[in-house]
C-alpha positions as CSV (number, residue, x, y, z in Angstrom):
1,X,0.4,5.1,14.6
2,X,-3.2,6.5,13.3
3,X,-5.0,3.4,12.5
4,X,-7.4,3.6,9.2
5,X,-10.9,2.9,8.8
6,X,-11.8,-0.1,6.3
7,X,-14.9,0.1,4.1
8,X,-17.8,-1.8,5.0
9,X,-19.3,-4.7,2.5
10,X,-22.2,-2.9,2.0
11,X,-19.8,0.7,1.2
12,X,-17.8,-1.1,-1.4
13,X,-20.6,-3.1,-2.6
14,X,-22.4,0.0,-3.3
15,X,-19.6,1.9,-5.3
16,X,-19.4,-1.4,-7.3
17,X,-22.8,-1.0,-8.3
18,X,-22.4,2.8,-9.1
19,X,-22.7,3.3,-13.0
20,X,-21.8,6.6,-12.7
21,X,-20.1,8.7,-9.8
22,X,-19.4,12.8,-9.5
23,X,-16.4,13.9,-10.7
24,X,-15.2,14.3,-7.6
25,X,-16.2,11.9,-6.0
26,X,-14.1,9.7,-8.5
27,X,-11.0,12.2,-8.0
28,X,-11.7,11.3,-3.6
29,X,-11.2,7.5,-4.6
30,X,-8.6,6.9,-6.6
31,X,-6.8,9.6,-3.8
32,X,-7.5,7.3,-1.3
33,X,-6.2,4.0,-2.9
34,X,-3.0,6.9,-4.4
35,X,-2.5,6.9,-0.4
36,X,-3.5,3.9,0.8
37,X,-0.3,2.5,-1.6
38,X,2.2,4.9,-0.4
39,X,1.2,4.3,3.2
40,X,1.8,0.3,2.2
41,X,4.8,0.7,0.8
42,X,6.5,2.6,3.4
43,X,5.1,0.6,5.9
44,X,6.7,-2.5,3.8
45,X,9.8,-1.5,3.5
46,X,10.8,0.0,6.8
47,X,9.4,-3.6,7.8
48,X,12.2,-4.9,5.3
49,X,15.4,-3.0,6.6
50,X,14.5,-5.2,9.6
51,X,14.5,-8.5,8.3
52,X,17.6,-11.4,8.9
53,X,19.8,-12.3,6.5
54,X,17.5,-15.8,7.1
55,X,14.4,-14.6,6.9
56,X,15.4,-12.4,3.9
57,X,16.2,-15.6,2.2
58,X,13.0,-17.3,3.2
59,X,11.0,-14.7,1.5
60,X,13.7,-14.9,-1.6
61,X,15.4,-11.9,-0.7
62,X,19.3,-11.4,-1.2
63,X,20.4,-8.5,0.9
64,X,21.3,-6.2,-1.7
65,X,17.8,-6.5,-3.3
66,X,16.2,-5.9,-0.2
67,X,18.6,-3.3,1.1
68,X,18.0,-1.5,-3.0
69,X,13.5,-1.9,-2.4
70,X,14.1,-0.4,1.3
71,X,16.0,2.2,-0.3
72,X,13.0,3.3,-2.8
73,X,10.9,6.5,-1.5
74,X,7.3,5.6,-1.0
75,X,5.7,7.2,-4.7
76,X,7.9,4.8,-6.5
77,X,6.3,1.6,-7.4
């Protein structure tokens, strides 16, 4: 598994300062948090498909609702 690089303080600080940013450079960030969502939510639910019926209903899960989220591709919210 590829592991990702997180942002510094001072990074994110600095685009939260930005007033205004190139085109493109816009277009680079909001790809990288399209991705960074996908990669979460696959990573999520192929975590779910191997949860317990127990710990499924710790988290509040029934079984069909998590077996119906598992079954969702990764672009859909």
């Amino acid at each position: 598994m590829a592991h990702a690089l997180t942002p510094s303080p001072r990074t994110l600080a600095y685009l939260n300062e930005v007033k205004e940013m190139p085109t493109l450079a816009i277009l680079a960030v909001e790809f990288a948090v399209c991705v960074s969502k996908w990669t979460t939510r696959r990573r999520t639910r192929r975590a779910l498909k191997q949860l317990t019926v127990w710990q499924l209903a710790d988290v509040g899960l029934t079984p069909e609702q998590a077996r119906a989220e598992a079954a969702k591709v990764f672009w859909r919210a």
